[in-house]
C-alpha beads as a LAMMPS data file, in Angstrom:
LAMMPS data file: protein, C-alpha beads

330 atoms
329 bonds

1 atom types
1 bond types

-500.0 500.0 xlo xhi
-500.0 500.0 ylo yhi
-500.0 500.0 zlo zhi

Masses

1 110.0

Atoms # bond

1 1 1 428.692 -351.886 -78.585
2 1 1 427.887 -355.481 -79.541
3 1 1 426.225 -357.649 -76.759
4 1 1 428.788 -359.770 -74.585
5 1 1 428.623 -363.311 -74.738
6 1 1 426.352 -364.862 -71.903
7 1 1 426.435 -368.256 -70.779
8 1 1 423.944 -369.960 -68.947
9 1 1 424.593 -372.591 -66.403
10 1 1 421.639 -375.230 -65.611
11 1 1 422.870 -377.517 -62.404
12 1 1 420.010 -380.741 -62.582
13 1 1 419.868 -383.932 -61.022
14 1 1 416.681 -386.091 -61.704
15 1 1 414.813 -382.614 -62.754
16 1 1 412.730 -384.700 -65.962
17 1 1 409.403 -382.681 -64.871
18 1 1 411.020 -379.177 -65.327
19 1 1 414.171 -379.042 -67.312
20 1 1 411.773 -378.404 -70.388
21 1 1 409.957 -375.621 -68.868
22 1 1 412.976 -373.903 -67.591
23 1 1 415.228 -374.318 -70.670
24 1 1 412.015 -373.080 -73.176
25 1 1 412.636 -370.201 -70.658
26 1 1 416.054 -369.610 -71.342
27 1 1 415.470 -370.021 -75.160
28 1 1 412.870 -366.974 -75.297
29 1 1 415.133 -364.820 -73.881
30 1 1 415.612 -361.423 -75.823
31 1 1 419.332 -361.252 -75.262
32 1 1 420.664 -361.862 -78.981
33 1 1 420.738 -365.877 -79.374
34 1 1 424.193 -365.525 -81.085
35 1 1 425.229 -363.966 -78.054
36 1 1 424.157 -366.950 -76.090
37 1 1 425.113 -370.366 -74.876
38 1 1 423.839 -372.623 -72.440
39 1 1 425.502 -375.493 -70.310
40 1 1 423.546 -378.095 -68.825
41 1 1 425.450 -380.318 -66.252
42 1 1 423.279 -383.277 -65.264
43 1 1 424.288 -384.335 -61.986
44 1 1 424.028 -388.482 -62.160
45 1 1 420.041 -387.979 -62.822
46 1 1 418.893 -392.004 -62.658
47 1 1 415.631 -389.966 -65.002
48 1 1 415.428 -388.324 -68.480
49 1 1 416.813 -384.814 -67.693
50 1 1 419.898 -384.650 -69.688
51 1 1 418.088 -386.386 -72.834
52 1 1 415.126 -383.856 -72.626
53 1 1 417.657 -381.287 -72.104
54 1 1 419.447 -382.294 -75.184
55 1 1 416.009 -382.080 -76.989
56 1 1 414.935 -379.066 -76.016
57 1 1 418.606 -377.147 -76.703
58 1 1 418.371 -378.405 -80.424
59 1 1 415.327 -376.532 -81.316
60 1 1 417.210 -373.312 -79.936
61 1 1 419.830 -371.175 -82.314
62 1 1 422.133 -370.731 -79.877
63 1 1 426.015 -369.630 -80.178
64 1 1 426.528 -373.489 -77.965
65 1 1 424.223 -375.699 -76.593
66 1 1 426.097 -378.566 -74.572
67 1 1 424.724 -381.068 -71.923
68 1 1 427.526 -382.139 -69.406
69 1 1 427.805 -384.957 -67.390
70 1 1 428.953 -385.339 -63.934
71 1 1 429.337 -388.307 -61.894
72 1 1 429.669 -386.543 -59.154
73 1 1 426.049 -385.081 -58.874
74 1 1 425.820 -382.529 -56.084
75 1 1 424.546 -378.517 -57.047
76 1 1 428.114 -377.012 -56.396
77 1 1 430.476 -379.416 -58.457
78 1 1 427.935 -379.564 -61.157
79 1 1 428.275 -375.709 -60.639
80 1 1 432.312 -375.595 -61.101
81 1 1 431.653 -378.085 -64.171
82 1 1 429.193 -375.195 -65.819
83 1 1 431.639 -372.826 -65.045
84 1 1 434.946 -374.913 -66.810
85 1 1 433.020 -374.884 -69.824
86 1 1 431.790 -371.070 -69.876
87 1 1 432.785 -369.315 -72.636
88 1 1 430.995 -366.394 -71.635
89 1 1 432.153 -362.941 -70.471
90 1 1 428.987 -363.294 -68.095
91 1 1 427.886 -366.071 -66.227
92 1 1 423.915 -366.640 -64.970
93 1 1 423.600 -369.605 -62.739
94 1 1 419.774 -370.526 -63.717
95 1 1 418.211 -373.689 -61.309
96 1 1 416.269 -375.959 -63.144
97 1 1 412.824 -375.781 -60.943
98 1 1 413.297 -371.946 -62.421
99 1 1 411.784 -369.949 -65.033
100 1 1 413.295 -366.562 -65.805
101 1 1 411.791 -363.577 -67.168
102 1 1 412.354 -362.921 -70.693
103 1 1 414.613 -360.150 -70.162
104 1 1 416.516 -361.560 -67.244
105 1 1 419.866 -362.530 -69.201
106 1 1 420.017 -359.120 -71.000
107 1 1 419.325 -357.090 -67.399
108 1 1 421.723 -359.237 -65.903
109 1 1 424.161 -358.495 -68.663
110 1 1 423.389 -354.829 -68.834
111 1 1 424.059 -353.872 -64.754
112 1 1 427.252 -356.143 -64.985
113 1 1 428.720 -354.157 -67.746
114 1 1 427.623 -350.778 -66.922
115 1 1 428.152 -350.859 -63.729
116 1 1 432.273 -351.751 -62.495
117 1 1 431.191 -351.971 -58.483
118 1 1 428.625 -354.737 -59.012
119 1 1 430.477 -358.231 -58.334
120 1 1 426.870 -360.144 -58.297
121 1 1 423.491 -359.433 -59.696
122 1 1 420.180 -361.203 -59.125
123 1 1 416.235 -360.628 -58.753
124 1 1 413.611 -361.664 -56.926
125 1 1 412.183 -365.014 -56.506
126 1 1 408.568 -366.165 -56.518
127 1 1 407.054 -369.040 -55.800
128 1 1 405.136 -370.674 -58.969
129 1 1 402.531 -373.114 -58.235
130 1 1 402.375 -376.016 -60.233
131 1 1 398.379 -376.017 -60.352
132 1 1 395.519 -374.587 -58.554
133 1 1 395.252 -377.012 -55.972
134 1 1 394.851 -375.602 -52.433
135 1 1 398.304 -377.433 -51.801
136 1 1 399.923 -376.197 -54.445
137 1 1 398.856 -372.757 -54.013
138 1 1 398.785 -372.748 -50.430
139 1 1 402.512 -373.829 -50.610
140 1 1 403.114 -371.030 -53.034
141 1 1 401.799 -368.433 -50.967
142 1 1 403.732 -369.643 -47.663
143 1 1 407.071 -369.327 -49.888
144 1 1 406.250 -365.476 -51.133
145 1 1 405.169 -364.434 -47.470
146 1 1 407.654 -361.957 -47.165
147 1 1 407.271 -362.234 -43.085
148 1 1 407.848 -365.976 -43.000
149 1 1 410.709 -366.083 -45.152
150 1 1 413.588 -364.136 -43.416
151 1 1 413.028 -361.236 -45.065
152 1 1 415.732 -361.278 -47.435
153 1 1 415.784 -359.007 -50.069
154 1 1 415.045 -361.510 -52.824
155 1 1 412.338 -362.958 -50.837
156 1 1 410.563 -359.690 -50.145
157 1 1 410.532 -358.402 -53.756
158 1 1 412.125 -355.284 -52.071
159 1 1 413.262 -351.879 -54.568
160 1 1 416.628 -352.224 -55.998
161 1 1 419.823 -352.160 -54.116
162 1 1 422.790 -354.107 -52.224
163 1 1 421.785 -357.060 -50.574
164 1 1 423.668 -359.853 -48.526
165 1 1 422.574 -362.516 -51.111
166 1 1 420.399 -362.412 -54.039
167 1 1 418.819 -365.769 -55.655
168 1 1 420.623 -367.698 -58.100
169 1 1 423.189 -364.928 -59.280
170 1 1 424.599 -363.364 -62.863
171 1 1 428.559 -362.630 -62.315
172 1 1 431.350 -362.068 -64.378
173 1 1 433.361 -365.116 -65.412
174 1 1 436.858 -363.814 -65.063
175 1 1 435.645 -362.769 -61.426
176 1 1 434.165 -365.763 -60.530
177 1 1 436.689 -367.893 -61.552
178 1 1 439.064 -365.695 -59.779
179 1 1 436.726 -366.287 -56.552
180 1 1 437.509 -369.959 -56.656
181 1 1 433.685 -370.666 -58.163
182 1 1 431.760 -372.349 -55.824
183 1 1 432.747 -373.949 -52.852
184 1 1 431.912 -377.550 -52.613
185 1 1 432.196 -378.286 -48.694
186 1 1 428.365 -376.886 -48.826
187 1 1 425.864 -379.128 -50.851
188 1 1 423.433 -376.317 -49.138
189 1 1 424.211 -373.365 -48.960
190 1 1 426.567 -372.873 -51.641
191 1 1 425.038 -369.612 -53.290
192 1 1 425.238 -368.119 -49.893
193 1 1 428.396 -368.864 -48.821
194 1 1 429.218 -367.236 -53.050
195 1 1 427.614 -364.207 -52.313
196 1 1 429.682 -363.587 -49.074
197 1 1 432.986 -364.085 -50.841
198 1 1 431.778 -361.638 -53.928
199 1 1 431.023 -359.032 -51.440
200 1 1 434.747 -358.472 -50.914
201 1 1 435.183 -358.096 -54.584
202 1 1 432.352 -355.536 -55.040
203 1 1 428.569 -355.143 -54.515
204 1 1 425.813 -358.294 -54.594
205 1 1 422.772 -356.191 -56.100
206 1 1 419.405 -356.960 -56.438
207 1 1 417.935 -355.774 -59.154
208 1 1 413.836 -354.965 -58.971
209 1 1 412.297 -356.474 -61.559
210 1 1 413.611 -359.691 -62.817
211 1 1 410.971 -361.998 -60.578
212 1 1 412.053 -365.415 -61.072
213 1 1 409.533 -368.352 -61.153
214 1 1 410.504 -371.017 -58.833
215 1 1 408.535 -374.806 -58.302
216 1 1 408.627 -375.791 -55.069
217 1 1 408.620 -378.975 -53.375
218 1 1 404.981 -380.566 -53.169
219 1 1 404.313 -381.333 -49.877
220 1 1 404.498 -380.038 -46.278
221 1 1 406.684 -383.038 -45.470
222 1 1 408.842 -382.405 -47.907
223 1 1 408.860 -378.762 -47.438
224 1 1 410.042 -379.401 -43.837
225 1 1 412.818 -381.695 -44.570
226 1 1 413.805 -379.352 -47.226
227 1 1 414.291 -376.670 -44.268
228 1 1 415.175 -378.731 -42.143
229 1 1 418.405 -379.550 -44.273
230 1 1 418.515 -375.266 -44.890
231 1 1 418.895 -374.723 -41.378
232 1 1 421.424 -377.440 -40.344
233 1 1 423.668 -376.468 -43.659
234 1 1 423.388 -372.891 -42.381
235 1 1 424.684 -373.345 -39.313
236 1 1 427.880 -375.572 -40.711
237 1 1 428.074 -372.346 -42.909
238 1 1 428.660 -369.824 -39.711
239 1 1 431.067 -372.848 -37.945
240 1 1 433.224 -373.265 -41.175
241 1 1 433.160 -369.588 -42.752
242 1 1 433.379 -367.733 -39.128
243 1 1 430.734 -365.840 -40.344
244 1 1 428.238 -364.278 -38.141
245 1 1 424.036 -364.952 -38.363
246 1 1 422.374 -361.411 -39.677
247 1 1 419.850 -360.146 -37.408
248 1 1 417.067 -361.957 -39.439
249 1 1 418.645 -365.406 -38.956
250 1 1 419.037 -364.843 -35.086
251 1 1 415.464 -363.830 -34.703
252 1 1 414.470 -366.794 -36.901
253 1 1 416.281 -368.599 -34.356
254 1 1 415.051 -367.375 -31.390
255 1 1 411.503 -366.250 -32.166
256 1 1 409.705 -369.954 -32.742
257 1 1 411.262 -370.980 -29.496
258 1 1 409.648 -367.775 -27.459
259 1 1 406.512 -368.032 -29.090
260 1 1 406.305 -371.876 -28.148
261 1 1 406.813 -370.961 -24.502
262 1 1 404.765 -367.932 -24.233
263 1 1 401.518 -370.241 -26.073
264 1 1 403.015 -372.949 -23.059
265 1 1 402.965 -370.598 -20.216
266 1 1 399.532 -369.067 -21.248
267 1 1 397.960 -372.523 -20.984
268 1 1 398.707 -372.657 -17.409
269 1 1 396.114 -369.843 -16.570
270 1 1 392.546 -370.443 -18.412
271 1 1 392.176 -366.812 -18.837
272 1 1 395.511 -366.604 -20.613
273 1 1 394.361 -369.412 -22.739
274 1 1 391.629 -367.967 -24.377
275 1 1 393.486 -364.487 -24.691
276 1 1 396.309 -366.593 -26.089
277 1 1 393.841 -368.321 -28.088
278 1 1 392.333 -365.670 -29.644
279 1 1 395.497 -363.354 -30.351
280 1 1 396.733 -366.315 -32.056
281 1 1 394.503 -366.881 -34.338
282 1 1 394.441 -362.859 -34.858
283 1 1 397.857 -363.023 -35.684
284 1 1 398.284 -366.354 -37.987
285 1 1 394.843 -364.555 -40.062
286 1 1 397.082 -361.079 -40.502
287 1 1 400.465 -362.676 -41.236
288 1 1 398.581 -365.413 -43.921
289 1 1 396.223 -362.520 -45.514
290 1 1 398.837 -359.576 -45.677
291 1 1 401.887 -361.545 -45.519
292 1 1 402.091 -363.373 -49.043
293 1 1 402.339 -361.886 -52.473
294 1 1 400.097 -364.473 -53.597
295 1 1 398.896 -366.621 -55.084
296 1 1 394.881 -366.508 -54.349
297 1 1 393.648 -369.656 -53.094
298 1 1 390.752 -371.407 -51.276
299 1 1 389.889 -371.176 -47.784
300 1 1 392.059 -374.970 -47.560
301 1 1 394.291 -372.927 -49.468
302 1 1 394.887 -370.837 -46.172
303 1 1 394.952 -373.516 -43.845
304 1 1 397.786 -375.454 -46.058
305 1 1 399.875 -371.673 -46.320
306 1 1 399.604 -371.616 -42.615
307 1 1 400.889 -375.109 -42.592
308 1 1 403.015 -374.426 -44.837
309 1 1 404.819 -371.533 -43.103
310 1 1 404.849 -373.839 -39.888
311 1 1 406.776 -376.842 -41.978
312 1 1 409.675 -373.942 -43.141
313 1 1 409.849 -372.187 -39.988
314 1 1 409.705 -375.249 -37.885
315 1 1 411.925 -377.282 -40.189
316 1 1 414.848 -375.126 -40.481
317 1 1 414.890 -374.039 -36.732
318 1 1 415.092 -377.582 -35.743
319 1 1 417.915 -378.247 -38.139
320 1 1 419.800 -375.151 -36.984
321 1 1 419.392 -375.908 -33.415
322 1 1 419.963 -379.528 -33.985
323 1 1 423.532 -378.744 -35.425
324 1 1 424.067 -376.266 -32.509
325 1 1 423.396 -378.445 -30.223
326 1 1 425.704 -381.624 -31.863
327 1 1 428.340 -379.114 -32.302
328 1 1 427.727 -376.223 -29.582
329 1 1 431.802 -376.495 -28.832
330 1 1 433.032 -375.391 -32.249

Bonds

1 1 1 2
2 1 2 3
3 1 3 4
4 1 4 5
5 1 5 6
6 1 6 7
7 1 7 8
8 1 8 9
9 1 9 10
10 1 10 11
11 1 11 12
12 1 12 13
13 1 13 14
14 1 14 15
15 1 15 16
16 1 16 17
17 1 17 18
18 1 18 19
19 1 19 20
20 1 20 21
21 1 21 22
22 1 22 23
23 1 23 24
24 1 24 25
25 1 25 26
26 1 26 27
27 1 27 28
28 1 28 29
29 1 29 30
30 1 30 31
31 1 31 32
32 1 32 33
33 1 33 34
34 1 34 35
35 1 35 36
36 1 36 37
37 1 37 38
38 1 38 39
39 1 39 40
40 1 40 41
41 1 41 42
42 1 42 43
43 1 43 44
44 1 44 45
45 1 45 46
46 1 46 47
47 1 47 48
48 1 48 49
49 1 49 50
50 1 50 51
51 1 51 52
52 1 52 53
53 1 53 54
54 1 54 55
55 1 55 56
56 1 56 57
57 1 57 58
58 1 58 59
59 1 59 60
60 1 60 61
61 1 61 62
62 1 62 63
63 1 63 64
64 1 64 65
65 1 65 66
66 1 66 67
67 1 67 68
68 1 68 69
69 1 69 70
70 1 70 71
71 1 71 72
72 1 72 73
73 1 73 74
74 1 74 75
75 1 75 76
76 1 76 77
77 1 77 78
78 1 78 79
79 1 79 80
80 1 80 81
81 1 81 82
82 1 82 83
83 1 83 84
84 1 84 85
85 1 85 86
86 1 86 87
87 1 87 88
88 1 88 89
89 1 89 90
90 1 90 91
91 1 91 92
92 1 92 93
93 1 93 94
94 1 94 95
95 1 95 96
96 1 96 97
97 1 97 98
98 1 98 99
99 1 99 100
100 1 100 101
101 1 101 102
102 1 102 103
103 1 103 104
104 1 104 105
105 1 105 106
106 1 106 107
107 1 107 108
108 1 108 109
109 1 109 110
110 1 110 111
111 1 111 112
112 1 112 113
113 1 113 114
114 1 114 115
115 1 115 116
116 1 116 117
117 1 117 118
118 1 118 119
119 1 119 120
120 1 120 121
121 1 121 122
122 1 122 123
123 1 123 124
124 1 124 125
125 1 125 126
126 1 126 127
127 1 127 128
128 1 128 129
129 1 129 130
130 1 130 131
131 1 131 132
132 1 132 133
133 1 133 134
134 1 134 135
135 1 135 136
136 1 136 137
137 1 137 138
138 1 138 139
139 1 139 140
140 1 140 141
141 1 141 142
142 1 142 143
143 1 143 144
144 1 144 145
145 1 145 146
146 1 146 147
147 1 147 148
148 1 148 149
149 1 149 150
150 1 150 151
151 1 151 152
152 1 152 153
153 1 153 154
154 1 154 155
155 1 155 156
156 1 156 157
157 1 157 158
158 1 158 159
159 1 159 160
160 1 160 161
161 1 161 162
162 1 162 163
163 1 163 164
164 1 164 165
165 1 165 166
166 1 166 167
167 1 167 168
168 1 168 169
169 1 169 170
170 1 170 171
171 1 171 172
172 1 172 173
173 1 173 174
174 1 174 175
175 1 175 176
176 1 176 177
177 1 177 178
178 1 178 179
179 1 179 180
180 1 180 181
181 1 181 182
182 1 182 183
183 1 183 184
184 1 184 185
185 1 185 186
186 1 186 187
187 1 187 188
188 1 188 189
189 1 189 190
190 1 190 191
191 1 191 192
192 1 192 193
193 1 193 194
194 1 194 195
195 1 195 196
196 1 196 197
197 1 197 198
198 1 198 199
199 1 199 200
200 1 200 201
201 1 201 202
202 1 202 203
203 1 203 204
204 1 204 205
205 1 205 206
206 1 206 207
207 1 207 208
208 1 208 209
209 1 209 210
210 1 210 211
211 1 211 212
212 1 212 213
213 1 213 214
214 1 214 215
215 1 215 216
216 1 216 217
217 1 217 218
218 1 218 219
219 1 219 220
220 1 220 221
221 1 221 222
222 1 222 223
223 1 223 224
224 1 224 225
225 1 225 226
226 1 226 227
227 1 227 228
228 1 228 229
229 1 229 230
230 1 230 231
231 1 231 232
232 1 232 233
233 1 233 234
234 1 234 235
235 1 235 236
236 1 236 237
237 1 237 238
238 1 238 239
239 1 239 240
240 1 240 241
241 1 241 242
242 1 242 243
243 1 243 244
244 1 244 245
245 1 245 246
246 1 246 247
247 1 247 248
248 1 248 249
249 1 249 250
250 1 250 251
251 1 251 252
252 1 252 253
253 1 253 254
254 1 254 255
255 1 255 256
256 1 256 257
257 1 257 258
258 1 258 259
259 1 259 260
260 1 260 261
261 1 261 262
262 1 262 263
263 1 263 264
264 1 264 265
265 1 265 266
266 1 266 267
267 1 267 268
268 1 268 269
269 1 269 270
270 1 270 271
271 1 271 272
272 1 272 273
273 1 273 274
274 1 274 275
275 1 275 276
276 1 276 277
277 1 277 278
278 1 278 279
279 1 279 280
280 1 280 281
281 1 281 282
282 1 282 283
283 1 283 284
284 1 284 285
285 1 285 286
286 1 286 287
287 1 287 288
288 1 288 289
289 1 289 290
290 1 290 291
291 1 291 292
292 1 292 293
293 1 293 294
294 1 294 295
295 1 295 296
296 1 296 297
297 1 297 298
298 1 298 299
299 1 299 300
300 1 300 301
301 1 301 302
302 1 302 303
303 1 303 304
304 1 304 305
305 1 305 306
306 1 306 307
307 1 307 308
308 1 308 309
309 1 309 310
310 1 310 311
311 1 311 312
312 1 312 313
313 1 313 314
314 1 314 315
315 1 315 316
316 1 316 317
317 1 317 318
318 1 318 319
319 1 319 320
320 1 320 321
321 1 321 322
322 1 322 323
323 1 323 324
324 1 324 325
325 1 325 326
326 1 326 327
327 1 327 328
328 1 328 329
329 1 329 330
């Protein structure tokens, strides 16, 4: 049975630092080249992206190679552009700040086809830093702590099995198309809000071993607006959808807030302080040492993971709250 045709779909806006990295990527995949093709949609980048994309596709030997643009620019109509142009039986939606495994395409390919029931496969994803800076790696480690991240399955590097949402996603076209693609009320959000639909049309899996690489922003302020904007799309997710938050998402929700008054109340009694104090610190050393999946890193390392985990957890409870709060009505 020959290999079905796969096409890749890169979303990018103003991604000149990575497109390179993450289309070489795609290009040393072992899923037969011939058997391959790869859309890039450039999302009104004011940068170099779609020229080095159209660079680095030429050196490949691919079945297609096109670079797309759209004027439109946000992740889910550049996504619905990628998807127009598939020619593919199978579709892999492939970010450009990622860098896939070798034999991610084929896997991908393989569980779709054998397997009828699956309407979505992904892996894991793991935070890449970009150098061994105690930033860099200290971000890194905050983004693979499995206890600071929601604990969803593609965060936790968890066995294989259904999940509510895996990262990025490998469907079939005909399906997916059939789905509506993605829907472009959420700029956020969108591979979420995907995953929910598909799980009326069969299983999202995650598939063990197909860890993704994945840059992440920089810095912690950057990192906090990015959460920030996370949590507020999340909760225009639940108002539009009618969805309801998993259990992880309430207690996301509710357990910064708790913790913030329980450190407020102890502070009141000197005692308490210093108990508080040093179960605290007890606590943030256990979660930061047996938490992440790595990287290592310096002891400034530590501190920034801590950091860090404060900026994610801090910035996407204050969005989520802050669009409860604007819309608490609806």
């Amino acid at each position: 049975m020959s290999a079905p045709l796969v096409t890749v779909v890169v979303p990018a806006r103003n991604e000149e630092r990575d497109i390179g990295d993450c289309l070489d990527a795609i290009l040393a995949q072992d899923h037969p080249h011939h058997r391959l093709e790869v859309v890039v949609v450039d999302g009104a980048s004011t940068d170099r992206t779609a020229e080095l994309a159209e660079k680095h596709l030429a050196a490949g030997a691919l079945a297609r190679a096109v670079v797309v643009r759209n004027p439109q620019g946000d992740t889910p109509s550049n996504l619905n552009l990628g998807l127009a142009e598939a020619r593919g039986e199978v579709l892999c939606r492939v970010d450009a700040r990622s860098l896939i495994p070798s034999h991610y395409v084929r896997r991908c390919a393989e569980v779709l086809v054998q397997r009828p029931e699956v309407a979505v496969v992904g892996g894991a994803q793991v935070a890449v830093p970009r150098d061994l800076s105690p930033t860099a790696t200290g971000i890194a480690r905050a983004l693979n702590n499995r206890w600071g991240m929601g604990l969803a399955r593609y965060r936790r590097g968890a066995s294989s099995g259904p999940a509510d949402t895996v990262y990025l996603g490998a469907f079939r076209t005909d399906d997916l198309r059939a789905a509506g693609g993605w829907d472009e009320r959420f700029p956020t959000n969108q591979d979420f809000e995907l995953n929910r639909r598909m799980s009326q049309r069969g299983i999202v899996w995650f598939e063990a071993g197909m860890e993704v690489g994945y840059r992440p922003r920089e810095s912690l302020g950057d990192l906090f607006r990015q959460y920030q904007r996370f949590g507020s799309w999340k909760v225009r997710y639940w108002r539009e959808t009618g969805d309801r938050p998993r259990p992880r998402q309430v207690a996301i929700l509710v357990v910064p807030m708790v913790g913030t008054a329980a450190v407020a109340l102890s502070l009141t009694r000197p005692r308490r302080a210093r108990r508080a104090a040093a179960l605290t610190a007890a606590s943030a050393a256990l979660f930061e040492i047996a938490g992440p999946r790595g990287p290592s890193t310096s002891a400034a390392g530590h501190l920034v993971s801590l950091g860090a985990s404060a900026a994610v957890a801090g910035g996407w409870t204050l969005g989520a709250w802050g669009e409860l709060l604007r819309h608490g009505r609806r």
